[in-house]
C-alpha positions as a Python dict, from the first residue, in 0.01 Angstrom:
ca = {
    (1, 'X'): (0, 0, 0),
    (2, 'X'): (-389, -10, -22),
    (3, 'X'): (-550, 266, 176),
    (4, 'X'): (-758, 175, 475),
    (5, 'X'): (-1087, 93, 396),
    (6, 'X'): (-1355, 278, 410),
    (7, 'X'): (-1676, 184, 577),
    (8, 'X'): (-1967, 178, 367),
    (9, 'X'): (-2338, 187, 473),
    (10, 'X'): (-2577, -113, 327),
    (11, 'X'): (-2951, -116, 444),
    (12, 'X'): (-2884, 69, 739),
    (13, 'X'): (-2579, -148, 806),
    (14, 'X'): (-2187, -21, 820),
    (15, 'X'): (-1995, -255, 586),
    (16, 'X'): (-1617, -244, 506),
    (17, 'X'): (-1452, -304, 155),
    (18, 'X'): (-1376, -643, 297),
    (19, 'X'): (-1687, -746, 405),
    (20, 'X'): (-1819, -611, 74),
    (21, 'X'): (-1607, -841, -107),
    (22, 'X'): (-1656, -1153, 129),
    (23, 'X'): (-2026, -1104, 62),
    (24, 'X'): (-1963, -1059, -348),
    (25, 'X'): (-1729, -1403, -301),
    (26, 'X'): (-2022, -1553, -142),
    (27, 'X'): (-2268, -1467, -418),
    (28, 'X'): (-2042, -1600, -663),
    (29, 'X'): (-1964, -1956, -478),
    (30, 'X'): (-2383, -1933, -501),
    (31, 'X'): (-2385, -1882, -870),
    (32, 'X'): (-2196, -2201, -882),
    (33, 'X'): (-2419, -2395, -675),
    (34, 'X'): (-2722, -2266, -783),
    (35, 'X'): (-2589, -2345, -1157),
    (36, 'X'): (-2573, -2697, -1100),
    (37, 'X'): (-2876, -2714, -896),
    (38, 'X'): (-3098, -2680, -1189),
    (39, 'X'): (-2956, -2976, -1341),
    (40, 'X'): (-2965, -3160, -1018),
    (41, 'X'): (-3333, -3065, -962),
    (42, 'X'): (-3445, -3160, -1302),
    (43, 'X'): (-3259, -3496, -1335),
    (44, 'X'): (-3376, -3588, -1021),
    (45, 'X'): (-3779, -3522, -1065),
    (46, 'X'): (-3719, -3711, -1347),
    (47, 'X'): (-3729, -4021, -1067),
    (48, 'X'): (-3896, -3867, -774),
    (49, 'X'): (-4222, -3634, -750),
    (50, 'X'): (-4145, -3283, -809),
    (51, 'X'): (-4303, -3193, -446),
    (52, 'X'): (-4184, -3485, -292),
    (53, 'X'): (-3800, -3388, -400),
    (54, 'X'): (-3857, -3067, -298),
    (55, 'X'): (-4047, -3119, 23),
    (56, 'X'): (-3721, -3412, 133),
    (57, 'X'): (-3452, -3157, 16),
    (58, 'X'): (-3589, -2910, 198),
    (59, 'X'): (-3628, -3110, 485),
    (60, 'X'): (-3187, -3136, 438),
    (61, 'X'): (-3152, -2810, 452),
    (62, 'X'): (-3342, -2719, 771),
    (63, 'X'): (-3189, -3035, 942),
    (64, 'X'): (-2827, -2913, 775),
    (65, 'X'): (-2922, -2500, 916),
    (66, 'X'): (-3015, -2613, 1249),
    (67, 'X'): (-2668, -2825, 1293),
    (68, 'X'): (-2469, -2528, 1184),
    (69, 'X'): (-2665, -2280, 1416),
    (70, 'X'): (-2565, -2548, 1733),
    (71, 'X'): (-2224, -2544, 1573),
    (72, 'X'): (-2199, -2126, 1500),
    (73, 'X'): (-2381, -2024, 1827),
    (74, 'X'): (-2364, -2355, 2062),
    (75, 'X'): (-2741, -2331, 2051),
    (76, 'X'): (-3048, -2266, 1775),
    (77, 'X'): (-3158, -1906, 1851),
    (78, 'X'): (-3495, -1821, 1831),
    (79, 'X'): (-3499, -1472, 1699),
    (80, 'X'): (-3791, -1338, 1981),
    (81, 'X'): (-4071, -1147, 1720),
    (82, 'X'): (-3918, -1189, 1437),
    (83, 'X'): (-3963, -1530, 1436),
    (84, 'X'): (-4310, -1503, 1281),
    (85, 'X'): (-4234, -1297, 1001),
    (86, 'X'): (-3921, -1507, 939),
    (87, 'X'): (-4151, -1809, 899),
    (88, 'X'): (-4416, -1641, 653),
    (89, 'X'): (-4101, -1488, 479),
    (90, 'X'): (-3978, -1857, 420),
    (91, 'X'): (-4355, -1987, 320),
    (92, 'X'): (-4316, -1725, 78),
    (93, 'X'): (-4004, -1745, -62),
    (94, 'X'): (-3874, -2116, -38),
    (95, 'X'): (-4267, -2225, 27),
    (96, 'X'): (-4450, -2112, -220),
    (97, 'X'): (-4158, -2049, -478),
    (98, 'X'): (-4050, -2406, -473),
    (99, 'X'): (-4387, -2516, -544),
    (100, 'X'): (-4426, -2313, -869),
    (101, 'X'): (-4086, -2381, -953),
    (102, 'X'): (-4059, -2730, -948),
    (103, 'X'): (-4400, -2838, -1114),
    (104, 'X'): (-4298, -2553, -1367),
    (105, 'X'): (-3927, -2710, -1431),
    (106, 'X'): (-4157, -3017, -1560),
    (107, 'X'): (-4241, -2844, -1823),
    (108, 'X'): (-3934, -2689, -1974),
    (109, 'X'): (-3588, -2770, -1965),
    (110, 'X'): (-3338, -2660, -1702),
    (111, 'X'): (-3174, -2414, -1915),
    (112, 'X'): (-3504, -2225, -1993),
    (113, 'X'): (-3584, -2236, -1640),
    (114, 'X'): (-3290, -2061, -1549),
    (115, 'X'): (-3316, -1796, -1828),
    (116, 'X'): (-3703, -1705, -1670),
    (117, 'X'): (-3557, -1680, -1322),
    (118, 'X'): (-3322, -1439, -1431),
    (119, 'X'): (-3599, -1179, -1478),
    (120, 'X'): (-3597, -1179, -1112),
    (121, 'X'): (-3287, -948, -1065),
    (122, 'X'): (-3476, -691, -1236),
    (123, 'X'): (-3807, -687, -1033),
    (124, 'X'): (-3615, -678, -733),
    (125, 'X'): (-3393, -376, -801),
    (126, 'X'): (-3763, -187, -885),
    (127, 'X'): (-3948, -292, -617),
    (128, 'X'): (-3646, -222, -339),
    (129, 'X'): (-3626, 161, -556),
    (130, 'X'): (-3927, 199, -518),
    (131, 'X'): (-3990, 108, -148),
    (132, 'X'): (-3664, 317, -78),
    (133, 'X'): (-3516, 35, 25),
    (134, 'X'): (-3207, 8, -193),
    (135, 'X'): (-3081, 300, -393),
    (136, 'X'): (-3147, 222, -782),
    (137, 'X'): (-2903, 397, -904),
    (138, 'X'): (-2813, 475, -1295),
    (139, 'X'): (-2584, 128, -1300),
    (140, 'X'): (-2768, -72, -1092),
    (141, 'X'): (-3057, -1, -1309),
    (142, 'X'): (-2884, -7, -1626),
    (143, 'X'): (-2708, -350, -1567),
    (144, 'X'): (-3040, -500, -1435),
    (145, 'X'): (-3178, -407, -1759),
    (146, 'X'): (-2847, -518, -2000),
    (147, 'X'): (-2883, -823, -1803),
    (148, 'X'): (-3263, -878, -1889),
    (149, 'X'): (-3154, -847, -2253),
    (150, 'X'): (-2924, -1158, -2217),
    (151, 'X'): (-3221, -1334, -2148),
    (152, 'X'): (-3397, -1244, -2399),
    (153, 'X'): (-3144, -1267, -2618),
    (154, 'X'): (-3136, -1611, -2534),
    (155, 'X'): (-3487, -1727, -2466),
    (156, 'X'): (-3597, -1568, -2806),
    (157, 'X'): (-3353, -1640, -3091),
    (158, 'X'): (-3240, -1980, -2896),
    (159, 'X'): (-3386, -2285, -3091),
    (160, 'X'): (-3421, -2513, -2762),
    (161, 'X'): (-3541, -2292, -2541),
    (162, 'X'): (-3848, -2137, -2737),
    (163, 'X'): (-4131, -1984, -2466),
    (164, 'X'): (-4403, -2158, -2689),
    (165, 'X'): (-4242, -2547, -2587),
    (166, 'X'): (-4456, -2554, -2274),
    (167, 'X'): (-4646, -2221, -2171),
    (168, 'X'): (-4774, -2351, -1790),
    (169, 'X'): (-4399, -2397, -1745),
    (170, 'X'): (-4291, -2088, -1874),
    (171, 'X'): (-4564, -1845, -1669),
    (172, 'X'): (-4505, -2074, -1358),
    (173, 'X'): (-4180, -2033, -1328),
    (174, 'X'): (-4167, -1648, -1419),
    (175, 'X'): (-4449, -1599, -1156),
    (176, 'X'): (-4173, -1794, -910),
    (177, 'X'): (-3894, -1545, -1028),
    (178, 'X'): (-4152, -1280, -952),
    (179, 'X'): (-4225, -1418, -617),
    (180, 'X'): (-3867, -1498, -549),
    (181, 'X'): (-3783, -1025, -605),
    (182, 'X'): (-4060, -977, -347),
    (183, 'X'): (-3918, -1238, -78),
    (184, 'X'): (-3551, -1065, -142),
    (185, 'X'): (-3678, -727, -72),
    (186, 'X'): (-3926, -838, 183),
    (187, 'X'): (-3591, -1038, 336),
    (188, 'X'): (-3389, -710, 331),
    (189, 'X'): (-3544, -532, 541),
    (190, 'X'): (-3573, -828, 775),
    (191, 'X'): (-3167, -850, 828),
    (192, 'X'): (-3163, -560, 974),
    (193, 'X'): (-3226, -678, 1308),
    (194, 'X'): (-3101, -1051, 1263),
    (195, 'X'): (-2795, -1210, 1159),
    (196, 'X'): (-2793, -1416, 794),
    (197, 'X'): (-2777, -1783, 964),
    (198, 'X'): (-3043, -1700, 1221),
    (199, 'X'): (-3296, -1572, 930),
    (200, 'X'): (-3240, -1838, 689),
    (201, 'X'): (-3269, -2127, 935),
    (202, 'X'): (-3638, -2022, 1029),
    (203, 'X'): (-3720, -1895, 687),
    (204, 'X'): (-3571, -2259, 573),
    (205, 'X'): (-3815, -2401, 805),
    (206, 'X'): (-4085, -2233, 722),
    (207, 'X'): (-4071, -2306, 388),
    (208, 'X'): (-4028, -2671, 523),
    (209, 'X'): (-4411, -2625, 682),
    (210, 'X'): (-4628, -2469, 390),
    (211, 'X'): (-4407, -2737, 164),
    (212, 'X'): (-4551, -3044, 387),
    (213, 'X'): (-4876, -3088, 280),
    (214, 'X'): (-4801, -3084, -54),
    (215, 'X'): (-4509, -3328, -45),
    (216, 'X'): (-4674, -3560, 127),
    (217, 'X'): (-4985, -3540, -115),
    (218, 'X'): (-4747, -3610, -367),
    (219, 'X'): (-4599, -3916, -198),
    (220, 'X'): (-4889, -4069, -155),
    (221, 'X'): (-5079, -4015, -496),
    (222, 'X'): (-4751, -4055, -708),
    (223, 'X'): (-4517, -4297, -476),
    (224, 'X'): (-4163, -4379, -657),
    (225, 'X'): (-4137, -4683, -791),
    (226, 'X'): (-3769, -4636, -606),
    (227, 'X'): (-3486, -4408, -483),
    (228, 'X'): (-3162, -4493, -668),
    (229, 'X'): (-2880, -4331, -523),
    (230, 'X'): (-2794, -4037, -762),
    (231, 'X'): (-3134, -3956, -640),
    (232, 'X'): (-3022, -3969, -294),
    (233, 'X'): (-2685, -3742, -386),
    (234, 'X'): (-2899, -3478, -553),
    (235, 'X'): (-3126, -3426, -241),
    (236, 'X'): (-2823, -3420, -31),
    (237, 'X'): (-2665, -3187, -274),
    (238, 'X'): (-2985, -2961, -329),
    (239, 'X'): (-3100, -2971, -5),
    (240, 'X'): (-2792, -2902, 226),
    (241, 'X'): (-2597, -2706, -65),
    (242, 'X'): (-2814, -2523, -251),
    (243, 'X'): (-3137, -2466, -59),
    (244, 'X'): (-2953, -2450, 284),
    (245, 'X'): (-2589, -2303, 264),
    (246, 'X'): (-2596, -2107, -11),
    (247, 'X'): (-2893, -1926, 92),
    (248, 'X'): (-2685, -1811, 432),
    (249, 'X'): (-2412, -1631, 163),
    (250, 'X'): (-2711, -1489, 1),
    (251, 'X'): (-2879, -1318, 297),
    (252, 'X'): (-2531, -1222, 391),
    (253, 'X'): (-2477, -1072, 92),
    (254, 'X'): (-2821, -888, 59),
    (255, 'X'): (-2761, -740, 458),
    (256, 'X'): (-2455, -618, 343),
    (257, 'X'): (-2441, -538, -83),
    (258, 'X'): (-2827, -421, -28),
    (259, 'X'): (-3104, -654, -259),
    (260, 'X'): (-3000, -483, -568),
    (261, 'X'): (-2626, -610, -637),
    (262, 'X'): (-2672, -949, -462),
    (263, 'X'): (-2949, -1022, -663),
    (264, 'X'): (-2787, -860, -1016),
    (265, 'X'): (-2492, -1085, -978),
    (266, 'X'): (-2711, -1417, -983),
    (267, 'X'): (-2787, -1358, -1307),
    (268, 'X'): (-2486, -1546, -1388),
    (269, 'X'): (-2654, -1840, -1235),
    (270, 'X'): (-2831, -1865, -1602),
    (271, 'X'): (-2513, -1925, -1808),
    (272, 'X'): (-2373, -2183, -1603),
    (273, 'X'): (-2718, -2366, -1634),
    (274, 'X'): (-2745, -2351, -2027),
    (275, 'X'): (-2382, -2476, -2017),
    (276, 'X'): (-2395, -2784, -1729),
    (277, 'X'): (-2715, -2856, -1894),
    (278, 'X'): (-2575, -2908, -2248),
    (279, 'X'): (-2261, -3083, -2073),
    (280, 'X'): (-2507, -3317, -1858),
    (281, 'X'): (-2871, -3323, -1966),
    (282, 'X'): (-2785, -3270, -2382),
    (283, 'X'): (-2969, -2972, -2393),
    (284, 'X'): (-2885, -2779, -2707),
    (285, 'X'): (-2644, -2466, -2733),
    (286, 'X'): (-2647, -2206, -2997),
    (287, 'X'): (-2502, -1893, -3089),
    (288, 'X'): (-2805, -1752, -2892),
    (289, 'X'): (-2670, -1862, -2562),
    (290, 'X'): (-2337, -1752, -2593),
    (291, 'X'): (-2406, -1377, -2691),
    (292, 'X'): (-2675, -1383, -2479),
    (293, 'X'): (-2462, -1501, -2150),
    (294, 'X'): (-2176, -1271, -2277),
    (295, 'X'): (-2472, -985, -2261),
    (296, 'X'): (-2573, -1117, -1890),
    (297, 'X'): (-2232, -1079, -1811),
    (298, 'X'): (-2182, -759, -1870),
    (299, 'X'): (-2505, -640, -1720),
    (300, 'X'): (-2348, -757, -1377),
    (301, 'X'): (-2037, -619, -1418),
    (302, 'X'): (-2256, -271, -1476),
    (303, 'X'): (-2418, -309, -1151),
    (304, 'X'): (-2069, -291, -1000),
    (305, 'X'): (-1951, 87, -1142),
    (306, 'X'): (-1992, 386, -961),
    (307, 'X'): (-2146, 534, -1312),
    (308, 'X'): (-2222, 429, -1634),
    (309, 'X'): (-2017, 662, -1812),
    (310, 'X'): (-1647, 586, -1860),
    (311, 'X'): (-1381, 739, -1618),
    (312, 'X'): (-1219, 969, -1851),
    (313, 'X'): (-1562, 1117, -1967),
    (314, 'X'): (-1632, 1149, -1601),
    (315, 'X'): (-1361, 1310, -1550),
    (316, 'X'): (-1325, 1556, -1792),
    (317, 'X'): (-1723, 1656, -1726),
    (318, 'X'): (-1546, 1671, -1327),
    (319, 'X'): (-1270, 1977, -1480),
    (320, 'X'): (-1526, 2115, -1660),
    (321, 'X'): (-1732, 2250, -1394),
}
Protein backbone atom coordinates (compact mmCIF):
# COMPACT_ATOMS: atom_id res chain seq x y z
CA UNK A 1 0.00 0.00 0.00
CA UNK A 2 1.43 3.46 -1.06
CA UNK A 3 1.58 5.88 1.81
CA UNK A 4 -0.60 8.93 1.71
CA UNK A 5 0.78 11.58 -0.07
CA UNK A 6 2.40 14.19 1.02
CA UNK A 7 1.66 17.75 0.11
CA UNK A 8 4.34 19.56 -1.44
CA UNK A 9 4.75 23.39 -1.78
CA UNK A 10 5.38 24.82 -5.57
CA UNK A 11 5.64 28.71 -5.99
CA UNK A 12 3.83 29.38 -3.02
CA UNK A 13 1.27 26.74 -3.98
CA UNK A 14 0.43 23.27 -1.90
CA UNK A 15 0.65 20.46 -4.48
CA UNK A 16 0.10 16.68 -3.84
CA UNK A 17 2.18 13.74 -5.40
CA UNK A 18 -0.79 13.42 -7.67
CA UNK A 19 -1.11 16.64 -8.87
CA UNK A 20 2.67 16.60 -9.28
CA UNK A 21 2.41 13.80 -11.56
CA UNK A 22 -0.79 15.03 -13.51
CA UNK A 23 1.22 18.17 -14.18
CA UNK A 24 4.60 15.98 -15.26
CA UNK A 25 1.87 13.84 -17.61
CA UNK A 26 0.85 17.07 -18.98
CA UNK A 27 4.35 18.26 -19.87
CA UNK A 28 5.00 15.14 -21.51
CA UNK A 29 1.60 14.98 -23.75
CA UNK A 30 3.29 18.72 -24.60
CA UNK A 31 6.57 17.29 -25.62
CA UNK A 32 4.59 15.35 -28.07
CA UNK A 33 2.75 18.11 -29.48
CA UNK A 34 5.24 20.51 -29.45
CA UNK A 35 7.52 17.76 -31.34
CA UNK A 36 5.39 17.65 -34.20
CA UNK A 37 4.65 21.22 -34.23
CA UNK A 38 7.96 22.10 -35.60
CA UNK A 39 7.39 20.03 -38.51
CA UNK A 40 3.92 21.30 -38.88
CA UNK A 41 5.11 24.95 -38.65
CA UNK A 42 7.86 24.56 -41.11
CA UNK A 43 5.99 22.54 -43.80
CA UNK A 44 3.37 24.81 -43.64
CA UNK A 45 5.38 28.36 -44.15
CA UNK A 46 6.64 26.58 -46.81
CA UNK A 47 2.96 27.62 -48.47
CA UNK A 48 1.80 30.40 -46.32
CA UNK A 49 3.74 33.61 -44.89
CA UNK A 50 5.57 32.86 -41.83
CA UNK A 51 3.51 35.81 -39.95
CA UNK A 52 0.52 35.18 -41.66
CA UNK A 53 0.57 31.28 -40.35
CA UNK A 54 1.37 32.39 -37.23
CA UNK A 55 -0.89 35.39 -36.84
CA UNK A 56 -4.21 32.68 -38.28
CA UNK A 57 -2.98 29.89 -35.86
CA UNK A 58 -2.90 32.01 -33.25
CA UNK A 59 -6.05 33.41 -33.98
CA UNK A 60 -7.26 29.17 -33.38
CA UNK A 61 -6.00 29.09 -30.35
CA UNK A 62 -7.59 32.15 -28.71
CA UNK A 63 -10.95 31.26 -30.49
CA UNK A 64 -10.22 27.35 -29.24
CA UNK A 65 -9.19 29.01 -25.24
CA UNK A 66 -12.15 31.13 -25.12
CA UNK A 67 -14.63 28.02 -26.04
CA UNK A 68 -13.04 25.93 -23.38
CA UNK A 69 -13.18 28.78 -20.71
CA UNK A 70 -17.35 28.99 -21.60
CA UNK A 71 -17.15 25.23 -21.42
CA UNK A 72 -14.73 24.94 -17.94
CA UNK A 73 -16.35 27.97 -16.15
CA UNK A 74 -19.86 28.57 -18.11
CA UNK A 75 -18.40 31.99 -18.80
CA UNK A 76 -14.80 33.72 -20.02
CA UNK A 77 -13.43 35.24 -16.76
CA UNK A 78 -11.75 38.29 -16.86
CA UNK A 79 -9.06 37.99 -14.29
CA UNK A 80 -9.80 41.86 -12.64
CA UNK A 81 -5.84 43.49 -12.62
CA UNK A 82 -4.21 40.93 -13.78
CA UNK A 83 -5.60 41.15 -16.91
CA UNK A 84 -3.05 43.72 -18.08
CA UNK A 85 -0.05 42.02 -17.18
CA UNK A 86 -1.53 38.79 -18.59
CA UNK A 87 -1.81 40.57 -21.96
CA UNK A 88 1.87 42.10 -22.04
CA UNK A 89 2.95 38.61 -20.66
CA UNK A 90 1.35 37.05 -23.89
CA UNK A 91 2.84 40.02 -26.30
CA UNK A 92 5.90 38.84 -24.85
CA UNK A 93 5.93 35.41 -24.88
CA UNK A 94 3.61 34.12 -27.78
CA UNK A 95 3.89 37.91 -29.38
CA UNK A 96 7.05 38.66 -29.78
CA UNK A 97 8.49 34.99 -29.58
CA UNK A 98 6.47 33.83 -32.49
CA UNK A 99 7.68 36.56 -34.52
CA UNK A 100 11.41 35.73 -34.10
CA UNK A 101 10.66 32.25 -34.26
CA UNK A 102 8.94 31.83 -37.27
CA UNK A 103 10.96 34.22 -39.67
CA UNK A 104 14.00 32.44 -37.91
CA UNK A 105 12.58 28.70 -38.72
CA UNK A 106 13.02 30.12 -42.49
CA UNK A 107 16.26 29.93 -42.18
CA UNK A 108 17.18 26.61 -40.71
CA UNK A 109 15.60 23.43 -40.60
CA UNK A 110 13.09 22.26 -38.01
CA UNK A 111 15.42 20.04 -36.30
CA UNK A 112 18.02 22.85 -35.68
CA UNK A 113 15.32 24.99 -34.56
CA UNK A 114 14.39 22.76 -31.97
CA UNK A 115 17.98 22.03 -30.78
CA UNK A 116 18.39 26.25 -30.22
CA UNK A 117 15.14 26.32 -28.29
CA UNK A 118 16.35 23.87 -26.04
CA UNK A 119 18.84 26.36 -24.55
CA UNK A 120 15.81 27.81 -23.09
CA UNK A 121 15.44 25.28 -20.15
CA UNK A 122 18.65 26.47 -18.97
CA UNK A 123 18.10 30.32 -18.89
CA UNK A 124 15.02 29.76 -17.17
CA UNK A 125 16.22 27.63 -14.25
CA UNK A 126 19.00 30.78 -13.75
CA UNK A 127 16.93 33.49 -14.03
CA UNK A 128 13.95 31.88 -11.62
CA UNK A 129 17.41 31.03 -9.04
CA UNK A 130 18.28 33.96 -9.23
CA UNK A 131 15.02 35.97 -8.71
CA UNK A 132 14.30 33.38 -5.83
CA UNK A 133 11.67 32.29 -7.60
CA UNK A 134 12.32 28.57 -7.99
CA UNK A 135 14.89 26.78 -5.91
CA UNK A 136 17.96 25.79 -8.30
CA UNK A 137 18.95 23.17 -6.67
CA UNK A 138 22.23 20.82 -7.33
CA UNK A 139 19.93 18.51 -9.91
CA UNK A 140 17.92 20.92 -11.28
CA UNK A 141 20.99 22.73 -12.18
CA UNK A 142 23.01 19.88 -13.09
CA UNK A 143 20.37 18.31 -15.51
CA UNK A 144 19.71 21.80 -17.07
CA UNK A 145 23.27 21.81 -17.85
CA UNK A 146 23.66 17.76 -19.04
CA UNK A 147 20.75 18.71 -21.05
CA UNK A 148 22.49 21.81 -22.74
CA UNK A 149 25.27 19.38 -23.67
CA UNK A 150 22.79 17.25 -25.77
CA UNK A 151 22.41 20.14 -27.74
CA UNK A 152 25.48 20.80 -28.33
CA UNK A 153 26.34 17.59 -28.83
CA UNK A 154 24.05 17.66 -31.53
CA UNK A 155 24.14 21.08 -33.10
CA UNK A 156 28.03 20.81 -33.29
CA UNK A 157 29.24 17.40 -34.51
CA UNK A 158 25.71 16.96 -36.49
CA UNK A 159 26.42 17.35 -40.31
CA UNK A 160 22.79 18.85 -41.11
CA UNK A 161 22.36 20.96 -38.54
CA UNK A 162 25.71 23.08 -38.64
CA UNK A 163 25.11 26.83 -36.85
CA UNK A 164 27.07 28.33 -39.90
CA UNK A 165 23.92 27.05 -42.58
CA UNK A 166 22.02 30.26 -41.88
CA UNK A 167 23.32 32.59 -38.95
CA UNK A 168 20.01 35.21 -38.89
CA UNK A 169 18.18 31.93 -38.26
CA UNK A 170 20.28 30.60 -35.78
CA UNK A 171 20.61 34.06 -33.43
CA UNK A 172 16.80 34.63 -34.10
CA UNK A 173 15.66 31.81 -32.87
CA UNK A 174 18.12 31.54 -29.78
CA UNK A 175 17.10 35.19 -28.94
CA UNK A 176 13.27 33.54 -29.07
CA UNK A 177 14.44 30.66 -26.69
CA UNK A 178 15.88 33.47 -24.62
CA UNK A 179 12.73 35.40 -24.68
CA UNK A 180 10.61 32.36 -24.30
CA UNK A 181 12.95 31.62 -20.13
CA UNK A 182 11.95 35.21 -19.31
CA UNK A 183 8.08 34.84 -20.23
CA UNK A 184 8.17 31.33 -18.12
CA UNK A 185 9.55 32.96 -15.12
CA UNK A 186 7.77 36.19 -15.66
CA UNK A 187 4.48 33.62 -16.06
CA UNK A 188 5.34 31.94 -12.71
CA UNK A 189 4.93 34.29 -10.65
CA UNK A 190 1.75 35.33 -12.41
CA UNK A 191 -0.14 31.82 -11.47
CA UNK A 192 -0.04 32.52 -8.31
CA UNK A 193 -3.12 34.37 -8.17
CA UNK A 194 -4.87 32.84 -11.38
CA UNK A 195 -5.76 29.53 -12.50
CA UNK A 196 -3.69 27.94 -15.79
CA UNK A 197 -6.81 28.27 -18.34
CA UNK A 198 -7.67 31.78 -17.18
CA UNK A 199 -3.84 33.00 -17.77
CA UNK A 200 -3.25 31.38 -20.98
CA UNK A 201 -6.49 32.47 -22.63
CA UNK A 202 -5.57 36.28 -22.16
CA UNK A 203 -1.89 35.73 -22.59
CA UNK A 204 -3.10 33.71 -25.93
CA UNK A 205 -4.85 36.79 -26.83
CA UNK A 206 -2.50 39.02 -26.28
CA UNK A 207 -0.13 37.51 -28.22
CA UNK A 208 -3.03 37.46 -30.83
CA UNK A 209 -2.86 41.62 -30.66
CA UNK A 210 0.98 42.54 -30.93
CA UNK A 211 0.89 39.45 -33.71
CA UNK A 212 -1.87 41.50 -35.88
CA UNK A 213 -0.10 44.02 -37.43
CA UNK A 214 2.42 42.00 -38.56
CA UNK A 215 0.27 39.23 -40.02
CA UNK A 216 -1.66 41.29 -41.78
CA UNK A 217 1.47 43.18 -43.27
CA UNK A 218 2.44 39.96 -44.35
CA UNK A 219 -0.84 39.11 -46.07
CA UNK A 220 -0.93 41.85 -47.92
CA UNK A 221 2.76 42.26 -49.22
CA UNK A 222 3.24 38.38 -49.68
CA UNK A 223 -0.56 37.04 -50.37
CA UNK A 224 -0.61 33.03 -51.02
CA UNK A 225 -0.97 32.09 -54.18
CA UNK A 226 -3.52 29.48 -52.20
CA UNK A 227 -4.44 27.52 -49.04
CA UNK A 228 -4.37 23.77 -49.79
CA UNK A 229 -5.78 21.85 -47.13
CA UNK A 230 -2.76 20.28 -45.28
CA UNK A 231 -2.26 23.92 -44.84
CA UNK A 232 -5.55 24.27 -43.33
CA UNK A 233 -4.88 20.94 -40.91
CA UNK A 234 -1.59 22.38 -39.72
CA UNK A 235 -3.18 25.74 -38.53
CA UNK A 236 -5.89 23.81 -36.95
CA UNK A 237 -3.35 21.52 -35.49
CA UNK A 238 -0.80 24.35 -34.42
CA UNK A 239 -3.14 26.70 -33.49
CA UNK A 240 -5.76 24.84 -31.25
CA UNK A 241 -3.11 22.00 -30.23
CA UNK A 242 -0.02 23.34 -29.83
CA UNK A 243 -0.27 27.10 -29.29
CA UNK A 244 -3.64 26.79 -27.37
CA UNK A 245 -4.02 23.46 -25.32
CA UNK A 246 -0.84 22.54 -24.69
CA UNK A 247 0.12 25.77 -23.34
CA UNK A 248 -2.85 25.29 -20.49
CA UNK A 249 -0.73 21.81 -19.34
CA UNK A 250 2.25 23.98 -19.40
CA UNK A 251 1.15 26.79 -17.09
CA UNK A 252 -0.34 24.04 -15.07
CA UNK A 253 2.62 22.43 -14.81
CA UNK A 254 4.88 25.55 -14.08
CA UNK A 255 2.06 26.68 -11.04
CA UNK A 256 2.54 23.49 -9.72
CA UNK A 257 6.37 21.71 -10.67
CA UNK A 258 7.74 25.51 -10.29
CA UNK A 259 9.52 27.00 -13.91
CA UNK A 260 12.50 24.90 -13.38
CA UNK A 261 11.24 21.14 -13.94
CA UNK A 262 8.41 22.07 -16.35
CA UNK A 263 10.66 23.77 -18.43
CA UNK A 264 13.77 20.96 -18.02
CA UNK A 265 11.44 18.28 -19.21
CA UNK A 266 10.71 20.09 -22.67
CA UNK A 267 13.91 19.52 -23.62
CA UNK A 268 12.72 16.34 -24.93
CA UNK A 269 10.68 18.33 -27.31
CA UNK A 270 14.18 18.46 -29.40
CA UNK A 271 14.55 14.69 -30.02
CA UNK A 272 11.22 14.09 -31.18
CA UNK A 273 11.79 17.02 -33.72
CA UNK A 274 15.19 15.70 -35.20
CA UNK A 275 13.33 12.35 -35.45
CA UNK A 276 9.60 13.45 -37.08
CA UNK A 277 11.70 15.68 -39.10
CA UNK A 278 13.93 12.96 -40.65
CA UNK A 279 10.63 10.68 -40.79
CA UNK A 280 8.62 13.66 -42.58
CA UNK A 281 10.69 16.56 -43.89
CA UNK A 282 14.08 14.14 -44.88
CA UNK A 283 16.14 15.94 -42.69
CA UNK A 284 19.33 14.03 -42.04
CA UNK A 285 20.17 11.89 -38.81
CA UNK A 286 23.54 11.01 -37.55
CA UNK A 287 25.24 9.49 -34.81
CA UNK A 288 25.27 13.12 -33.46
CA UNK A 289 21.59 13.15 -32.82
CA UNK A 290 21.23 10.03 -31.21
CA UNK A 291 23.98 10.48 -28.42
CA UNK A 292 23.10 13.79 -28.24
CA UNK A 293 19.14 13.09 -27.50
CA UNK A 294 20.27 10.09 -25.31
CA UNK A 295 22.43 13.03 -23.38
CA UNK A 296 19.11 15.36 -23.30
CA UNK A 297 17.49 12.58 -21.87
CA UNK A 298 19.26 12.07 -19.15
CA UNK A 299 19.65 15.68 -18.23
CA UNK A 300 15.75 15.55 -17.55
CA UNK A 301 15.68 12.63 -15.78
CA UNK A 302 18.48 14.59 -13.41
CA UNK A 303 16.16 17.35 -12.83
CA UNK A 304 13.83 14.77 -11.28
CA UNK A 305 16.33 13.33 -8.21
CA UNK A 306 16.33 14.59 -4.93
CA UNK A 307 20.42 14.68 -5.36
CA UNK A 308 22.85 14.04 -7.75
CA UNK A 309 24.70 11.57 -5.91
CA UNK A 310 23.52 7.95 -5.94
CA UNK A 311 21.33 6.57 -3.01
CA UNK A 312 23.76 4.29 -1.52
CA UNK A 313 26.53 7.04 -1.45
CA UNK A 314 23.89 9.16 0.13
CA UNK A 315 23.29 6.98 2.38
CA UNK A 316 26.29 5.82 3.69
CA UNK A 317 27.53 9.78 3.93
CA UNK A 318 23.71 9.77 6.06
CA UNK A 319 25.45 6.80 8.80
CA UNK A 320 28.42 8.50 8.73
CA UNK A 321 27.52 11.52 10.51
Amino acid sequence: MNPPATPAKSAGVSVSARDRRIAELGVLLTVIVWSANFVVVKAAIGVLGPLTFTTTRYAVAAITLLLVSRWRFGAVKRPGRLTLPLLGLGMLGFGGYQVLWTIGLTQITAGDSALIIAVSPVATALIAGALGLDRLTAPKLAGALTAFLGVAIVIGAGAGLALGASLLGDLLTLAAALLWAVYTVLGSRVLRHVDALTATTWTVFGGLLFLLPFGLWDAVTAPPASIPPAAVAGILYSGALAAGLANVLVFNAVRLIGPTRASAMQLLVPAGAVALGALFLSEPVGPAQVVGGAVIVLGVATTRRASVMPAAVRARLHNAG
